[in-house]
N, C-alpha and C positions, 0 to 999 in steps of 0.2 A: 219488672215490677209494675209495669201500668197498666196492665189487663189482671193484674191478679186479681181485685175484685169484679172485675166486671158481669163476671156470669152472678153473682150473688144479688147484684146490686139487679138485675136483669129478673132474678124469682124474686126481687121484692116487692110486694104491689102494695096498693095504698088499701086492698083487703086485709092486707095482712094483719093477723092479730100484734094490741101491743106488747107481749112478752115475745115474738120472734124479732121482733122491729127491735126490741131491746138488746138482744142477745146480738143481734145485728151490729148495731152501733156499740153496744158494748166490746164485741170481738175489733171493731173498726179501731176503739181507742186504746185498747191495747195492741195491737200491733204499731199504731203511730208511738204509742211509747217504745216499746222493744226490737222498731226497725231497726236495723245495725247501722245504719246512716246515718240515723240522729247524732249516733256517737260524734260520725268527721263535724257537725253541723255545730255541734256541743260543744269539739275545743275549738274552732274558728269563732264562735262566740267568745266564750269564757277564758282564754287563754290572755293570761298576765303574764306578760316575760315566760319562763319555764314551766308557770304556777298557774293551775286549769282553777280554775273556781267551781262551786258547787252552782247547780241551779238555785240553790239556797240563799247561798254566799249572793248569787246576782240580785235575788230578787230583795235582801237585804240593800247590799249597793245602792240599788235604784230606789230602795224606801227612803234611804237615808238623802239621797240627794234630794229626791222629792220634797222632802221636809226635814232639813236643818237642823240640828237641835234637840230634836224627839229624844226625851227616854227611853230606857231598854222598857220599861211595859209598854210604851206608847206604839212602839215598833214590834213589840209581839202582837200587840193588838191587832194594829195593821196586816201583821204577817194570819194573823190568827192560828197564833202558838202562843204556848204557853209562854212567860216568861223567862224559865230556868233551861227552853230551847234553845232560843238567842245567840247564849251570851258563848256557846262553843263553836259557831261557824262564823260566829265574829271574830274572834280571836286571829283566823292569817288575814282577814280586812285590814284589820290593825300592823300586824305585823307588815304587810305586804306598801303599809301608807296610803291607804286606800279612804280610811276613815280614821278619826280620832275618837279620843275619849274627852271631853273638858268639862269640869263643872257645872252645873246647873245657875244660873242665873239668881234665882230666887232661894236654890237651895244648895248650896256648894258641896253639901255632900252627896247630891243626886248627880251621877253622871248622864250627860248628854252627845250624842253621837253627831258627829259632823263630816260631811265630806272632804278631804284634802282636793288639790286642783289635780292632784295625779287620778283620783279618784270621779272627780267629774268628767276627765277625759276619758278614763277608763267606763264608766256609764255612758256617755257619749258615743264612742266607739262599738260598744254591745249593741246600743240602738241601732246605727246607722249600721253594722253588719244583717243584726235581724231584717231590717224593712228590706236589705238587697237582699237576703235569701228569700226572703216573703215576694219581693218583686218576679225573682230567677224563678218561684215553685209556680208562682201565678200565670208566668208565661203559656204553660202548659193548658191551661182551660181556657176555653171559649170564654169572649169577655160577657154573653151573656148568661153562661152557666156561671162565674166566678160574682157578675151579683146577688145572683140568689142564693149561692153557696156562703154570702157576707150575710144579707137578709137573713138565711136560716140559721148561721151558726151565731146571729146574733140573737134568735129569738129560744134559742138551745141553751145560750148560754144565762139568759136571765132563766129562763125556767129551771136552771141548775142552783141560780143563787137563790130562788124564792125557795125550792126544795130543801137546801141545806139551810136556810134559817127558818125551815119548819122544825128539821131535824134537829138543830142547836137548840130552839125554843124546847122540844120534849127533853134532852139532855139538860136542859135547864131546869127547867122542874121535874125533874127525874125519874121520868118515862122512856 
């Protein structure tokens, strides 16, 4: 697999139009989704006892420990889903003891989500597996190709979030 791009990445020059540069990077991220690897990478992560979690479920988890407390809207917001998403891949967090349900402070019939301490290990755990496979993949690149591969995918990644809260702004006034 680590030459499979190379000749591609080799006819891409900085001539290149940006609809080919597009279809480039866009063929690039879905393959990073649909390598079969990810999958082993996926349960070494997410794996609770016999019970895999969703990348959903994780990213739940880590909302929740992040902040205490929050509300199911407050945590869709966060996730930016709807709220009526939630509340169905929450449900084996709960089961699993991961997270709780307890009333709201101010409004007892608002529930608020909290992490148990199985559940902070468990977010703990996900972290410190992620940063060693991020350390093991990093190994592979020249340490000064891997900062400008940091550089770029950080300057990628805000021009992604400026774009989708163009996109959310026209969906908001409904265009």
């Amino acid at each position: 697999m680590a030459g499979l791009f190379r000749s591609k990445r080799q006819e891409a020059r900085v001539s290149d139009d940006p609809p080919t540069l597009a279809g480039r990077i866009s063929q690039l991220i879905l393959e990073w989704n649909r390598n079969p690897y990810n999958r082993a990478i996926q349960r070494k992560l997410y794996s609770v006892g016999d019970f895999e979690l969703t990348p959903v479920q994780v990213h739940i988890l880590e909302a929740v420990v992040a902040r205490p407390g929050q509300r199911m809207n407050a945590l869709a917001q966060a996730l930016g889903v709807d709220a009526s998403t939630v509340s169905r891949p929450i449900r084996p967090l709960l089961d699993l003891g991961l997270i709780e349900r307890r009333p709201g402070e101010t409004d007892r019939r608002e529930a608020c989500l909290v992490p148990t301490a199985a559940g902070q290990r468990q977010a703990q755990a996900i972290a410190a597996v992620r940063r060693d496979i991020t350390i093991a993949v990093q190994r592979h690149l020249a340490p000064e190709r891997l900062a400008l591969f940091a550089d770029l995918f950080e300057e990628y990644l805000n021009a992604a979030i400026t774009e989708g809260r163009r996109v959310a702004e026209e969906e908001r006034r409904g265009g």
